[in-house]
C-alpha positions in Angstrom: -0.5 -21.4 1.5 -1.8 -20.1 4.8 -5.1 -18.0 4.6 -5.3 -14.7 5.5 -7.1 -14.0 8.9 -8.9 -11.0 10.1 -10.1 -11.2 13.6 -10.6 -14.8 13.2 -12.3 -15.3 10.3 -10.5 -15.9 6.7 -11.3 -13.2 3.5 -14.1 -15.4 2.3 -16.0 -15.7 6.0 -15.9 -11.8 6.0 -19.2 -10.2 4.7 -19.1 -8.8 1.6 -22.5 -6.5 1.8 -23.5 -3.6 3.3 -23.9 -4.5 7.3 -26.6 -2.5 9.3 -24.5 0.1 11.1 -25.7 -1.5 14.4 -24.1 -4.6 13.2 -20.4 -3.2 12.2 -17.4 -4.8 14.8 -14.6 -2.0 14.5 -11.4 -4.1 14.6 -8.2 -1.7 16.4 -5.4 -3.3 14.6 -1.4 -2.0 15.8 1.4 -1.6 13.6 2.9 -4.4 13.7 -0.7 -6.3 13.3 -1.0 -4.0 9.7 2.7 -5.2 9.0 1.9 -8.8 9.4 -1.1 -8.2 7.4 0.4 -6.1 4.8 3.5 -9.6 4.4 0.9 -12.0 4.4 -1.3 -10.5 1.5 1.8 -9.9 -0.7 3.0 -13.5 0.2 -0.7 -14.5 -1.0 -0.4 -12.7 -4.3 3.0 -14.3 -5.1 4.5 -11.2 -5.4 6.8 -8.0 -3.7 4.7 -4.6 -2.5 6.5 -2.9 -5.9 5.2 -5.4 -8.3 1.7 -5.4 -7.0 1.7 -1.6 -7.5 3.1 -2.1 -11.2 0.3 -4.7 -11.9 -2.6 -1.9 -10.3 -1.3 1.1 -12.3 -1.0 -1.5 -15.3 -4.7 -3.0 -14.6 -2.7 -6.1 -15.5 -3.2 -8.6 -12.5 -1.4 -11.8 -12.8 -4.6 -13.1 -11.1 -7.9 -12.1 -9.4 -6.6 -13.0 -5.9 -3.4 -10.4 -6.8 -6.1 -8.2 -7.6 -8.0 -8.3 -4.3 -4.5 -8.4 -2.2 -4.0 -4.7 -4.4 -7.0 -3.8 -2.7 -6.3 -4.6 1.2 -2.7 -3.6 0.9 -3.2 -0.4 -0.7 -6.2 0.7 2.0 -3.7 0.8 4.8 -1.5 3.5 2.8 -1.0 6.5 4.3 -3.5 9.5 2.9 -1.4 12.5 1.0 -1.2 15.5 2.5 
């Protein structure tokens, strides 16, 4: 399995604090970058976008890392309106 990448770095090199706002690196990602993104995680968690959801609403994860994937794919949906 390939690890996921965000501007270089894999999820576990990422911090995982509060960063000093002088500190934050705003990353401009295209469509086709969330796309790739959005494939890779669901390839990570073994499973299609439509079973991930089933597993959130359920709060039955098959594993922890489906349970994080949840989290990054479902922060690129699209608010309501």
């Amino acid at each position: 399995m390939t690890a996921l990448m965000v501007a270089g770095r894999t999820l576990d090199e990422l911090p995982s604090y509060a960063a000093d706002p002088e500190e934050i690196e705003v990353i401009h990602l295209t469509d086709e970058d969330v796309s790739e993104f959005v494939s890779d995680a669901l390839a990570a968690a073994g499973c299609t976008r439509e079973e991930l959801e089933q597993q959130a609403e359920s709060g039955d994860f098959t594993s922890e890392l489906a349970r994080r994937m949840w989290f990054l794919v479902s922060s690129f949906d699209q608010p309501a309106r």
